[in-house]
N, CA and C of each residue as an Amber inpcrd file, in Angstrom:
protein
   441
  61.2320000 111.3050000  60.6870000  61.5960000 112.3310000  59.7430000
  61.3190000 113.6910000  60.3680000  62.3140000 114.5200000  60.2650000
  62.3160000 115.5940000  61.0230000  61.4450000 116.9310000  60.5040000
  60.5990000 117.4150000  60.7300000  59.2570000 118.3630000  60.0480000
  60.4740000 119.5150000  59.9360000  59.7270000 120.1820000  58.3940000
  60.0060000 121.6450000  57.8830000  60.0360000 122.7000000  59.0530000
  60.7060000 123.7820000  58.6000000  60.2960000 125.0560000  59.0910000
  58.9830000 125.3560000  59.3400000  58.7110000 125.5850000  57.8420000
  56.6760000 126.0340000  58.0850000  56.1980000 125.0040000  58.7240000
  56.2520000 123.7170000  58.5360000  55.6430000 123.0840000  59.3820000
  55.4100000 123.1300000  61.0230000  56.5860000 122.9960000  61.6290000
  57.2870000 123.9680000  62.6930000  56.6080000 125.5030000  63.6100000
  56.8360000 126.0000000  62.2530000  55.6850000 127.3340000  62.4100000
  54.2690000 127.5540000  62.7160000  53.6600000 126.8930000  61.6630000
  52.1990000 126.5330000  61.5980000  52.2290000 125.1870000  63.4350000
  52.8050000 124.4380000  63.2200000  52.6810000 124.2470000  64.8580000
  52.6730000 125.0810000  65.8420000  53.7750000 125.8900000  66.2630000
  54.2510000 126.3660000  66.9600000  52.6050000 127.6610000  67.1260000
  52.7570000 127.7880000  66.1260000  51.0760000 128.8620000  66.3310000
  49.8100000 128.7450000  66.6400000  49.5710000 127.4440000  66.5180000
  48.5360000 126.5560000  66.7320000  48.5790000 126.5060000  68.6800000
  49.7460000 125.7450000  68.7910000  50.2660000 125.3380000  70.3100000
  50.4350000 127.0870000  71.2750000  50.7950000 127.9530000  70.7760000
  50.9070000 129.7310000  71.1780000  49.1720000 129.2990000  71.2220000
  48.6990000 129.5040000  70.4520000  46.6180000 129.7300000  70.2400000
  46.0480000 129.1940000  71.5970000  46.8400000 127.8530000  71.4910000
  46.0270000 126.7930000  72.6020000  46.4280000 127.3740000  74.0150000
  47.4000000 127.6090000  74.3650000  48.3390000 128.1750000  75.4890000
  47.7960000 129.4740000  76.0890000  47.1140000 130.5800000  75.2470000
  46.4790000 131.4370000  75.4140000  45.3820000 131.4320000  76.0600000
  44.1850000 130.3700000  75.0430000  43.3070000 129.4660000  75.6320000
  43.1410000 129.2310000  76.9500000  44.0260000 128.3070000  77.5230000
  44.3690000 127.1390000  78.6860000  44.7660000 128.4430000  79.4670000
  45.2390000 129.7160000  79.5450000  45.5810000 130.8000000  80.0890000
  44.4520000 130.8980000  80.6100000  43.7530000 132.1560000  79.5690000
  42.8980000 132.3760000  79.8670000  41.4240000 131.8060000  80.7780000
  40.9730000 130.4500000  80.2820000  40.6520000 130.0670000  80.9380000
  40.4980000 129.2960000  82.3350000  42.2610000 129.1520000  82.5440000
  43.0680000 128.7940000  83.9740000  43.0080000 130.0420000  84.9130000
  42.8730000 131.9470000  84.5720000  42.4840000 132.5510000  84.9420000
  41.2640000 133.0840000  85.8460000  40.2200000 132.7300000  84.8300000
  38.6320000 132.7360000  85.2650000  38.2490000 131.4490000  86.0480000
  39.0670000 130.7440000  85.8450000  38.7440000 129.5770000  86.5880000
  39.2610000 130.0810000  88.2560000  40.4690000 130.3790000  87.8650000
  40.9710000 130.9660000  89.4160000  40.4900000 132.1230000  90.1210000
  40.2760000 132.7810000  89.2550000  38.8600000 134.1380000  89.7580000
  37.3140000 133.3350000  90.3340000  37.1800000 132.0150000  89.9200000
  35.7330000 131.7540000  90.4940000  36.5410000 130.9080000  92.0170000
  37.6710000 130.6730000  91.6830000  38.0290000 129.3060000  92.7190000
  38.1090000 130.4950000  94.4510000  39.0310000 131.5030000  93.9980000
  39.2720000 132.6910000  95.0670000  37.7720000 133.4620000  95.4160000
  37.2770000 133.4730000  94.4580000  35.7710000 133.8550000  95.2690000
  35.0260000 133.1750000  96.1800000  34.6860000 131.6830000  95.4820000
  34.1340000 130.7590000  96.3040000  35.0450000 130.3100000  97.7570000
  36.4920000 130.5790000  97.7930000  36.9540000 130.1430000  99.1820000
  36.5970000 131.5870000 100.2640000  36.9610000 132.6330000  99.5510000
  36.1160000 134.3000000 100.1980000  34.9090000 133.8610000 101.0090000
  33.9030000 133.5030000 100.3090000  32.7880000 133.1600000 100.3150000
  32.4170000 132.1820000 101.2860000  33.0760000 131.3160000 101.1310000
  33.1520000 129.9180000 102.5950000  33.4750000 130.7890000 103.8070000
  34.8040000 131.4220000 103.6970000  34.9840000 132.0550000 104.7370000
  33.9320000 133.2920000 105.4520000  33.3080000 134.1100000 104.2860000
  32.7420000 134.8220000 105.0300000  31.3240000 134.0430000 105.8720000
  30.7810000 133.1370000 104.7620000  29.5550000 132.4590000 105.6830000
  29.9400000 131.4970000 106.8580000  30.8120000 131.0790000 107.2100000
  31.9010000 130.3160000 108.0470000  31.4970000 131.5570000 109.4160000
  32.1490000 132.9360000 109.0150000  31.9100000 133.7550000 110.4450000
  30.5370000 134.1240000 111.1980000  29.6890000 133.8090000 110.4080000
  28.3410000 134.4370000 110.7650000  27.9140000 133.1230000 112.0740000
  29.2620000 132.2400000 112.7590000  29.1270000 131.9620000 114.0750000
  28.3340000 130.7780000 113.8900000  27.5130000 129.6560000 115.2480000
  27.7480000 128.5310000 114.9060000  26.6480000 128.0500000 114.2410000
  26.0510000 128.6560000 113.5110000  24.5060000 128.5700000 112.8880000
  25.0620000 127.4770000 111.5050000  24.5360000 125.8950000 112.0720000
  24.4120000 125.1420000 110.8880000  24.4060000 125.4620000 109.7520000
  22.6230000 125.6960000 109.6650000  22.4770000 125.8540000 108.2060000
  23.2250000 126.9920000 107.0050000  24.1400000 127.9460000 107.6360000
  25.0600000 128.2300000 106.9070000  26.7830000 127.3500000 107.1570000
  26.9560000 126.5830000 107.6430000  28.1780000 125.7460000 107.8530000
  28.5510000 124.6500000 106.6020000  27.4710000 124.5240000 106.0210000
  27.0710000 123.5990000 105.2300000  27.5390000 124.2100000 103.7940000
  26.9490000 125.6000000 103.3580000  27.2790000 125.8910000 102.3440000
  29.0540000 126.4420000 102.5470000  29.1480000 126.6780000 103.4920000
  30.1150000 127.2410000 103.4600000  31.8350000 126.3760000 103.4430000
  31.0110000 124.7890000 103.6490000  32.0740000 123.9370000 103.4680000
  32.1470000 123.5990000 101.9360000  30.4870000 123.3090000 101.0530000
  31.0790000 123.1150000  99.9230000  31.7100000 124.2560000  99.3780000
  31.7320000 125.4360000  99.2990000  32.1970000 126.4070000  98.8810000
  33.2290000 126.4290000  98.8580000  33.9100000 125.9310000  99.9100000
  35.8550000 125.8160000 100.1630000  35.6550000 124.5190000  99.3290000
  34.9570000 123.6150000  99.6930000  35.1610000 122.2170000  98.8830000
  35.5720000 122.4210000  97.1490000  34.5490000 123.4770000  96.3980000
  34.8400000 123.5140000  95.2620000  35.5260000 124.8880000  94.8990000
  35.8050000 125.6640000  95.9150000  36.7520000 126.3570000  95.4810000
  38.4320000 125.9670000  95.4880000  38.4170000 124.9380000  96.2520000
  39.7320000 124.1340000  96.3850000  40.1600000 123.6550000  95.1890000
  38.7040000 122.6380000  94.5120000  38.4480000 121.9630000  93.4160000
  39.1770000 122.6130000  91.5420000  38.2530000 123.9750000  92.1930000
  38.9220000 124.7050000  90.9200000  39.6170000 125.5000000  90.7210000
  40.5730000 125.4500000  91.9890000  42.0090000 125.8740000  91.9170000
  42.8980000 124.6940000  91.5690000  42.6380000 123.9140000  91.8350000
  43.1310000 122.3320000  91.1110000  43.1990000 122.3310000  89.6540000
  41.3480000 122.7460000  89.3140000  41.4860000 122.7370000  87.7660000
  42.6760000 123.8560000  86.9070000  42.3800000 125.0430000  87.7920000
  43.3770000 125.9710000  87.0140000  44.6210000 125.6370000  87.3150000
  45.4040000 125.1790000  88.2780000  46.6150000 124.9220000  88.2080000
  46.7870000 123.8080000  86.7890000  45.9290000 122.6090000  86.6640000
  46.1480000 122.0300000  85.8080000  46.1810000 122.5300000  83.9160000
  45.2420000 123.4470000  84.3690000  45.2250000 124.3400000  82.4970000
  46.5200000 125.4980000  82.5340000  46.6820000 125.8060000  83.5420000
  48.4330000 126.6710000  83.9900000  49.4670000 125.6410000  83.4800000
  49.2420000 124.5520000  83.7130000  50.3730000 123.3510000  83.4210000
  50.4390000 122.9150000  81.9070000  49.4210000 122.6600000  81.7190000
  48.8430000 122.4940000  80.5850000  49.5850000 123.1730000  79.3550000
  49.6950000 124.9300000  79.4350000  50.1490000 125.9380000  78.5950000
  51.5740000 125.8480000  78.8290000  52.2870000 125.3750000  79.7710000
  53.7390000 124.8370000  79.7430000  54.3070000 123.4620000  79.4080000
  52.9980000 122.8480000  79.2320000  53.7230000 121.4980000  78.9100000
  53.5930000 121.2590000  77.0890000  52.4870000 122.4360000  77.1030000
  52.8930000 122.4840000  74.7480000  54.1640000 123.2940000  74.9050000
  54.7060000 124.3420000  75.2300000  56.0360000 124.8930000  75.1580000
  56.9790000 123.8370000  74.6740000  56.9320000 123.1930000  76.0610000
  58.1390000 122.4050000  76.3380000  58.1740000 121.4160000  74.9060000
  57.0170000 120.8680000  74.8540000  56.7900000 119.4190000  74.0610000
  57.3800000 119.9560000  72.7780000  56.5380000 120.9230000  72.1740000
  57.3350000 121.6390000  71.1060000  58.6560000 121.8110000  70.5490000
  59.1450000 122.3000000  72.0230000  60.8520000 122.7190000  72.0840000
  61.4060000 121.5070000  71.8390000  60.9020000 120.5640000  72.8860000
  61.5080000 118.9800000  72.7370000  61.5110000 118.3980000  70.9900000
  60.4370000 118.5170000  70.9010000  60.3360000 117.6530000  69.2580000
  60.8660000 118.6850000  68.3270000  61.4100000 120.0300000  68.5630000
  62.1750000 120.4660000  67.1070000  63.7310000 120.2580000  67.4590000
  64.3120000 120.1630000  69.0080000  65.4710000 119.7830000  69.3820000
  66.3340000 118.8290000  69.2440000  64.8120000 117.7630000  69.4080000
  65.5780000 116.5570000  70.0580000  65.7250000 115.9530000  69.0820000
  64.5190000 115.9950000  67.3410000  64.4330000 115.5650000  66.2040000
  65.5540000 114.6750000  65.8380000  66.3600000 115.3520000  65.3880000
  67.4680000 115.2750000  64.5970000  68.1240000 113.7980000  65.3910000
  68.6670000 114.5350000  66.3300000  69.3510000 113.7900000  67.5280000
  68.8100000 112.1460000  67.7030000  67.2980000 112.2430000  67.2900000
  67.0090000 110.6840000  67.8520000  66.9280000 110.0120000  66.6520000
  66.8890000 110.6110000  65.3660000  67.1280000 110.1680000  63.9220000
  68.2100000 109.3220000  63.9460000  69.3890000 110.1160000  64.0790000
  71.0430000 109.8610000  64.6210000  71.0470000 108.5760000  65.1470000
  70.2650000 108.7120000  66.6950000  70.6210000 107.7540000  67.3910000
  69.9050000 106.3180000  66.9510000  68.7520000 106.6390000  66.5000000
  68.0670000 105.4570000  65.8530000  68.5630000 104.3760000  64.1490000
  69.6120000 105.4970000  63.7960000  70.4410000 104.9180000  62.4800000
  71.3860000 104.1740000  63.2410000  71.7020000 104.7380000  63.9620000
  73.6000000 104.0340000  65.3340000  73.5150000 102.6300000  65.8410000
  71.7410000 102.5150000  66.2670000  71.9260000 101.9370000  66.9990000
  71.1290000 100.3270000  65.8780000  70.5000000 100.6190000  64.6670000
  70.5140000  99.8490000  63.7140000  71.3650000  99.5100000  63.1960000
  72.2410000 100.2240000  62.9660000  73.5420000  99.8870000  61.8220000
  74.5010000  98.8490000  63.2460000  74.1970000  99.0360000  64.2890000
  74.8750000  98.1670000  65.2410000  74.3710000  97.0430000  65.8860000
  72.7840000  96.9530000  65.2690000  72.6420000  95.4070000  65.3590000
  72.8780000  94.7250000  63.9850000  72.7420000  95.3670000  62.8650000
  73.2640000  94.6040000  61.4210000  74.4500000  94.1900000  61.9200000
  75.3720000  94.8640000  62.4630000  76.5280000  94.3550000  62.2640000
  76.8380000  93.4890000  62.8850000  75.9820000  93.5100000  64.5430000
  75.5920000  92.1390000  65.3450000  75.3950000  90.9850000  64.9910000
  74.6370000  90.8400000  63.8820000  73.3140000  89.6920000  63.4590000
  74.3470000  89.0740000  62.3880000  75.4990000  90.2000000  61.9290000
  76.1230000  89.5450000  60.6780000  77.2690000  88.6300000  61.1000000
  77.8910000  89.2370000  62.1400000  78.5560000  88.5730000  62.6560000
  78.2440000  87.1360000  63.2020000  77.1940000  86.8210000  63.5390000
  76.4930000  85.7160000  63.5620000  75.7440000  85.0730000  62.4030000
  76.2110000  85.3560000  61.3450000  75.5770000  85.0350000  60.0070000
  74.1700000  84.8610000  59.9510000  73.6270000  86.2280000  60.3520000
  72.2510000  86.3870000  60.1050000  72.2020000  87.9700000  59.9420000
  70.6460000  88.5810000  59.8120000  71.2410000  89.9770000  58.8450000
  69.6560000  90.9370000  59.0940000  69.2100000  91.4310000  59.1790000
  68.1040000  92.5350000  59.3110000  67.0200000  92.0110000  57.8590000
  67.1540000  92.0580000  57.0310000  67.0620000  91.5290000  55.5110000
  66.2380000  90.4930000  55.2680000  66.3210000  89.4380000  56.1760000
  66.3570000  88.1050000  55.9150000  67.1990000  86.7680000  55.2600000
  68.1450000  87.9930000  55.0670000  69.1760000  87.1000000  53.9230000
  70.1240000  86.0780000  55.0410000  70.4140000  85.1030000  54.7370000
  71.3150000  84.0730000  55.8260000  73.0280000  84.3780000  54.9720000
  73.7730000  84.9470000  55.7010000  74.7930000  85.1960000  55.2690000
  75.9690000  83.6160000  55.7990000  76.6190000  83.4370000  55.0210000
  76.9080000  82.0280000  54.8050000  78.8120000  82.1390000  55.5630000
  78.9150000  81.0530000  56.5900000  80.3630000  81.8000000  57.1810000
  80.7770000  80.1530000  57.1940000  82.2240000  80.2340000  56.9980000
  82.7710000  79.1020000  57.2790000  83.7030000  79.0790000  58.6680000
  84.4040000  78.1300000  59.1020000  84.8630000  78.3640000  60.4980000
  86.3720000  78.2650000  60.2910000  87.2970000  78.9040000  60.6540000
  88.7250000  78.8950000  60.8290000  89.4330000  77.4350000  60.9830000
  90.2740000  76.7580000  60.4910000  90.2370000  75.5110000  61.0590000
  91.4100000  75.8460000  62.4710000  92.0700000  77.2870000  62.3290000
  92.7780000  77.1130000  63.6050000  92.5130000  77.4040000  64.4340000
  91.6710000  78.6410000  64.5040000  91.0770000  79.4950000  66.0640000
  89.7480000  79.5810000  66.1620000  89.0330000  78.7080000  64.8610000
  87.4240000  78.3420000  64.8600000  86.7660000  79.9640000  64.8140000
  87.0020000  80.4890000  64.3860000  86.6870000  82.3340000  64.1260000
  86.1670000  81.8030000  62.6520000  84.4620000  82.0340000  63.0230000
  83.6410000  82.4800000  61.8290000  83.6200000  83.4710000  61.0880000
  83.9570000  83.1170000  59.8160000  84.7070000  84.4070000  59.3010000
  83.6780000  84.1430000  57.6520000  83.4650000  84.9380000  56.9920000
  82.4820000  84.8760000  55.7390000  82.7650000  84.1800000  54.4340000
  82.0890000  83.3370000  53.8820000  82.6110000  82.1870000  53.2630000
  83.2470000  82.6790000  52.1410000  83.8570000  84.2350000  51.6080000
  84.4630000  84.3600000  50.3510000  86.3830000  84.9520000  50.8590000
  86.1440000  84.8750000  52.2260000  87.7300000  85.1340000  53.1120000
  88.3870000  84.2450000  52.7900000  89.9720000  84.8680000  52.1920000
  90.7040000  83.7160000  51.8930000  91.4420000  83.5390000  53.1920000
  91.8780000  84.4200000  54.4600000  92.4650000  84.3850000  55.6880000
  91.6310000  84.7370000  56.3130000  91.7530000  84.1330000  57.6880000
  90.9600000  85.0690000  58.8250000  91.4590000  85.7350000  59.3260000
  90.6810000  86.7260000  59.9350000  90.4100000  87.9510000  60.4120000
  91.0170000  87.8390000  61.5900000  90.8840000  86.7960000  62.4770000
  91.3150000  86.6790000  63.7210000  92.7120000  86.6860000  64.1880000
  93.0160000  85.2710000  63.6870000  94.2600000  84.7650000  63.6900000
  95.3630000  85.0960000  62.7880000  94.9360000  85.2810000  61.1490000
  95.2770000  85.5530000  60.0780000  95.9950000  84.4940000  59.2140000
  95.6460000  82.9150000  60.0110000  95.7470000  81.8170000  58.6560000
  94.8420000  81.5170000  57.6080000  95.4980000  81.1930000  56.6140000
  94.2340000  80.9880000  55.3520000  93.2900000  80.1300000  55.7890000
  92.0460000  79.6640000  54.9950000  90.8520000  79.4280000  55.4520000
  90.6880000  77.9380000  54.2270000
């Protein structure tokens, strides 16, 4: 069933709220991620002294890390857009297609004298071209001799 306008709305504002959110904090996340790789690099130059080599790898290690995270909360704020757009678009459309494609196995199942329902629909057989045809046909359908 395809949601209201306001309904729609009141989503759509909720999902804008969250998006802001996932912004913002995909931001600061990327402000700590670009510092900490700065940071690797600058302790990296101070030449071949171990005990700074060490910090200076995790530093790229987790500044790598949480440029990962922010790309993912960047993604994040485009994938409610989309989802949104999708479910007020596509609504209708899969309503449609989901009545089409019921009403075309009833008509499947009936033809085989059986039915969505449970009901056993009752067919007798043609005696000339054997075309199951529904037991209140005075001709068939097929051939078009009486029954």
């Amino acid at each position: 069933m395809p949601i209201s306008d306001e309904e729609y709305n009141q989503t759509k504002a909720k999902l804008t709220k969250r998006s802001k959110t996932f912004l913002t904090w995909g931001g600061l996340v990327l402000i700590a991620a670009i510092t900490m790789i700065v940071l690797s690099f600058v302790f990296s130059d101070f030449g071949p002294n171990i005990a700074l080599m060490i910090p200076a790898f995790f530093m790229l290690f987790i500044g790598i890390v949480l440029c990962m995270i922010s790309l993912q909360l960047w993604y994040a704020t485009k994938v409610d857009k989309i989802t949104g757009y999708m479910s007020k678009a596509t609504g209708d459309s899969a309503k449609y297609t989901t009545e089409k494609v019921t009403d075309g196995f009833a008509t499947g199942l009936e033809r085989h004298g059986m039915s969505l329902g449970g009901k056993e629909t009752i067919k007798v057989k043609c005696r000339n071209c054997g075309y199951l045809e529904s037991e209140d046909a005075e001709f068939c359908s097929k051939c078009g001799q009486s029954i």
